[in-house]
Structures are given as structure tokens and as C-alpha cells.
N, C-alpha and C positions, 0 to 999 in steps of 0.2 A: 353352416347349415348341416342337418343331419335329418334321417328319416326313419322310420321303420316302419313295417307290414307285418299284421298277420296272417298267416297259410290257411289257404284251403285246403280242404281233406285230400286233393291229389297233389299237394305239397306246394303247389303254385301262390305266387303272392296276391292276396287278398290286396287289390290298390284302394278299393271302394270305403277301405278304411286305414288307409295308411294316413300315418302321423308326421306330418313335419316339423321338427323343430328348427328355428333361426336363432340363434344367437349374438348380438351385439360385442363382436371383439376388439371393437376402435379403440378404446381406453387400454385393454392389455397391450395393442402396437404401438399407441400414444407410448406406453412406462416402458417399453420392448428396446423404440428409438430413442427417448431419454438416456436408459440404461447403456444403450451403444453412445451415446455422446458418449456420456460418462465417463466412461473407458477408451473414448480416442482423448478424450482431453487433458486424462490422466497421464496417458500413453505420450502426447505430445509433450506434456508438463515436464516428466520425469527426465525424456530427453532434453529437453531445454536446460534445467536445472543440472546435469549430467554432466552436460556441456560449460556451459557459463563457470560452474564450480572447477571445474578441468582445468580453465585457464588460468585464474589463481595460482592453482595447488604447483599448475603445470614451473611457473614462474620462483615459487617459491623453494619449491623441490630441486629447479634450478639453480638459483642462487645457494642453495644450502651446499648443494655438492662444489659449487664452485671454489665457495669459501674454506670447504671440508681438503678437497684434495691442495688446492692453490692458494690457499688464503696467505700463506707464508710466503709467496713471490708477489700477494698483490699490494701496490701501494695504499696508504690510508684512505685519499679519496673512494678507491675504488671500492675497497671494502665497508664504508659509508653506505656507499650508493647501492650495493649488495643489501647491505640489512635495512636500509628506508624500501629498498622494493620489497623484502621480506613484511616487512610492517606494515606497509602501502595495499596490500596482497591480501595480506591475514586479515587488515580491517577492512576488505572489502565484500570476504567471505563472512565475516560476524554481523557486518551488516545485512547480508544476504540472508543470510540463517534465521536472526533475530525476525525481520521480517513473515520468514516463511513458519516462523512458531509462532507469532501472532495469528496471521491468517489462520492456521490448524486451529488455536485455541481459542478463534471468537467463533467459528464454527461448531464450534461445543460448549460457550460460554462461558470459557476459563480465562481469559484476560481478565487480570490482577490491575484494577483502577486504583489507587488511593490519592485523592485531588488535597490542593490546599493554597492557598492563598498566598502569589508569589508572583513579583517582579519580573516581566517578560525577557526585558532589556538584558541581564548576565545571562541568563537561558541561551538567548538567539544568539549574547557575544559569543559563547561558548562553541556553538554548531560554525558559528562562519571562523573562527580559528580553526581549528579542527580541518573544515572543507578547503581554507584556503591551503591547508600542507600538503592535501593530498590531491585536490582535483583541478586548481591554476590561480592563477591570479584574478581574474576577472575584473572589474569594479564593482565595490557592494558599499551600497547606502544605506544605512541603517538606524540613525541618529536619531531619527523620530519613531524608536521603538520605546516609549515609557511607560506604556501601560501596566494594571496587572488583571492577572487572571485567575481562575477556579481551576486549577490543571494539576495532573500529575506531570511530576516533572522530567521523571524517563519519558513517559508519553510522547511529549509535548516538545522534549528536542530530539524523540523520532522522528514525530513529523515534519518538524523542521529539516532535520537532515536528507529526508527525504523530498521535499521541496526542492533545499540548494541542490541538491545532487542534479537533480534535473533540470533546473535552471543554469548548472555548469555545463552541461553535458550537451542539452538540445537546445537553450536560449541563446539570447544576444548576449552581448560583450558588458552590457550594463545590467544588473539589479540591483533593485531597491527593495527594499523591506521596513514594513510602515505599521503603527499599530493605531487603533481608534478604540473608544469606548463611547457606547450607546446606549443608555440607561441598562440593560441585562445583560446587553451582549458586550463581549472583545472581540475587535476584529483584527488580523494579524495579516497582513497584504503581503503576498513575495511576488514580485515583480520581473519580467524581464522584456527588454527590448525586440525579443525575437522575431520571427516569422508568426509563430505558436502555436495552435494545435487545428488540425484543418477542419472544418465547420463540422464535419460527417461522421468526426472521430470523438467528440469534444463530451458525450455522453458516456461512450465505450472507454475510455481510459481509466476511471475507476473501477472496472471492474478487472475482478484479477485474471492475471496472464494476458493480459493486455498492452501492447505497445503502438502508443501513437504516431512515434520516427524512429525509422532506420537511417543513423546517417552514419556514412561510411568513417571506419577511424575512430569510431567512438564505441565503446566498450560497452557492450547489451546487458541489457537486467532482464532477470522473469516476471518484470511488468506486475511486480506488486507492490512496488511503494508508493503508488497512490491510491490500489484498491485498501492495504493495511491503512494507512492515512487519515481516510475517510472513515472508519472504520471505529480507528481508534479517538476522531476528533466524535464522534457520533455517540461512541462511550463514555466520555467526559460531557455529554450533555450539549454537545456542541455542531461542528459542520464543516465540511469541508468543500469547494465548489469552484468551477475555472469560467475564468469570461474572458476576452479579449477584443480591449479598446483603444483607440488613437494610438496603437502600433504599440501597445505594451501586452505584453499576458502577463494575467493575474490570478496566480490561485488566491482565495479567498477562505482563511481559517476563523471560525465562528467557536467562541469559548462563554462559556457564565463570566461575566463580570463579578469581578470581589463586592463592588457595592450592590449588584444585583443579589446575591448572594446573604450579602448582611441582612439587604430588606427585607429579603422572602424570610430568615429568619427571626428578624424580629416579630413580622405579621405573623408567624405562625407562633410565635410566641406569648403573643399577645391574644392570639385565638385560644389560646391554650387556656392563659388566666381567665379571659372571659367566659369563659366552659366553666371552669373548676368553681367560680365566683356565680 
């Protein structure tokens, strides 16, 4: 609020005609407090990601000097086991990375789709070889993956990788992975036994920087591979979504089916001649 008067001839303020102005600044503190999230969330981000990245590098920086100064006293196992942690380390930061330039670039629209019509089953073989070198054994069922899909195919065994990772890390001792098709859609089920994500958190997990368990001993993420995920399955035209029933949690990956696909082309095909004719 603000006011002004004008003076009387002995210089006194004239109230009888003063002006008040009021002004409505809700909206400027509304964008004010935004703008401070903004920059705590950034602020937290940057140190998370600081950190997380630390431990890697911290590992690999280790082994490197180990093998540099001692590699000639150390036996072959051990220097095996030296450069699997090297590799173990490096793919865990590329994974980390790739992620986090997803993110950056769907927020600006720059994620590079290109879909095509392809066999689920080698795709997912591919992600659970890979997971099983580097994150344990688990049990994973997989054998009723046949489907196909409308998918890019880095995409599509992001997401996956990003799926297993999690179902290593915070699920049960069992997953399965199942696929369906529904006239338009593919559905790509990854499964686990676990506890699974607690009722209050079950919305908040795709969103980024988000983490739904802290559980002790297990190696933390910046809580975006399932905001990217969703993200990226959402780009290919598709979905990504978590429910948990009779003691399994399931994320649930939603793709265009190849025969969805074919039809919408031929009907538009056929709308076409119909036009032209």
C-alpha cells in the first residue's frame, strides 16, 4: 500500500484529499517462493549428485592407483577384481549421466525418439545380462516376454535398466518380467516380491529427485530413473505406472503395439484414398 497528499499553502498535508493506493502483491510472492524452491532444490540436487558421483570416481581412482603403483606384486585374481570394480564404477556413472541428460533434455524438448518395430524378448535379454554382472544374482523370470513393440530401442532398454536396477536394489529376492498385448497397447510387467513402495510415496516417486527407500548398504541414486522412465515411455507414446498387489510390486510399462500401429496406418491410409478418390 502507498499514499500520497497534497499541501496546503502552509506546507501541511492536505488529508481531505489524499490518495491511497493498494496494490495486490500475492502473485509477485507466490513467483518470489517458487523462485526460492528453485534454488533450494537445485542447491540440494547439485550436492546429491556431487556426492553420489564422488563415490564412483572415489573407487575407481582407487583401484587405478592401486594397479598403477602395485599392479606388478598383485596376483591375477586380484587385479581382475581391480578393473571389474573399474568397470562396475564407470557403468554406473554413465548410467547416472545418461539419465541426468535425459532429464535436462526433455525439459527443453530435445530427446531424440526414433521407434520401430521390434521384438521385446532380446531387448529385456540384453538389460538382465548386463544387471545380473553387475548388481547380483537375484532370481528373474522372464520367459513370457514375446511381445513386440513401437519403441526406440536405447529408450526402451533405459527403461528397463532402470526398472531392474531398482527391483535389485529395493525389491525381493524374486522378479519376474512378463509382457502382454491389448489390441493398441504393449504391456511390459517387471515385477518383484518386495515389501514395495509405501502407500504415501507411490505418486511422488516419479517425480525427479525423488527417492522412495533409504535402505541401509545399498548404494543411493538422484532418484531419476523413474522420473526419466516415465518420461521417456510417455515420449514413445506410451506409460509408465506402479501398483502393488498380493505381495508383488509392479511397475507397469505401456507401449503402441506393432499391430496397433499397422492398423492406425492402414485406416489412415485408406482415409487418404478415400480423399483423394
Amino acid at each position: 500500500m502507498n499514499w500520497s497528499t497534497p499541501r496546503n499553502p502552509d506546507g501541511t498535508a492536505d488529508l481531505s484529499k489524499a490518495v491511497v493506493g493498494i496494490v495486490d502483491i500475492t502473485k509477485v510472492k507466490e513467483a518470489e517462493r517458487r523462485l526460492e524452491e528453485v534454488i533450494r532444490s537445485k542447491d540440494e540436487f547439485l550436492a546429491s549428485v556431487s556426492h553420489e558421483l564422488r563415490t564412483p570416481l572415489t573407487t575407481i581412482y582407487g583401484s587405478a592407483e592401486s594397479l598403477i603403483e602395485q599392479g606388478a606384486e598383485l596376483d591375477e585374481e586380484l587385479r581382475s577384481e581391480l578393473v571389474q570394480f573399474m568397470a562396475d564404477e564407470s557403468r554406473e556413472m554413465a548410467n547416472m549421466v545418461e539419465d541426468l541428460l535425459v532429464a535436462a533434455r526433455a525439459e527443453i524438448g530435445k530427446v531424440n525418439i526414433v521407434q520401430e518395430a521390434l521384438d521385446l524378448g532380446p531387448m529385456v535379454s540384453d538389460v538382465i545380462t548386463a544387471a545380473r554382472m553387475h548388481e547380483g544374482n537375484k532370481e528373474i523370470e522372464f520367459n513370457s516376454v514375446t511381445s513386440s513393440a513401437w519403441v526406440d530401442p536405447t529408450r526402451f532398454k533405459q527403461i528397463v535398466r532402470n526398472l531392474l536396477t531398482n527391483a535389485f536394489r529395493y525389491g525381493g529376492d524374486h522378479i519376474r518380467i512378463e509382457s502382454i498385448s491389448l489390441g493398441p497397447t504393449t504391456f511390459l510387467l517387471v515385477s518383484d516380491n518386495g515389501t514395495g513402495v509405501p502407500e504415501d510415496r507411490r505418486d511422488a516417486i516419479f517425480e525427479a529427485y525423488e527417492r522412495a527407500h533409504k535402505r541401509s548398504g545399498v548404494t543411493a541414486s538422484v532418484g531419476l530413473g523413474l522420473a526419466v522412465s516415465r518420461q521417456l515411455a510417455r515420449l514413445m507414446g506410451g506409460d509408465l505406472n506402479y501398483e502393488y498387489n498380493d505381495g508383488w510390486s509392479t511397475f507397469r510399462l505401456e507401449m503402441p503395439s506393432v499391430e496397433g500401429n499397422v492398423r492406425t496406418s492402414m485406416r489412415d491410409q485408406d482415409l487418404g484414398l478415400r480423399q483423394v478418390s
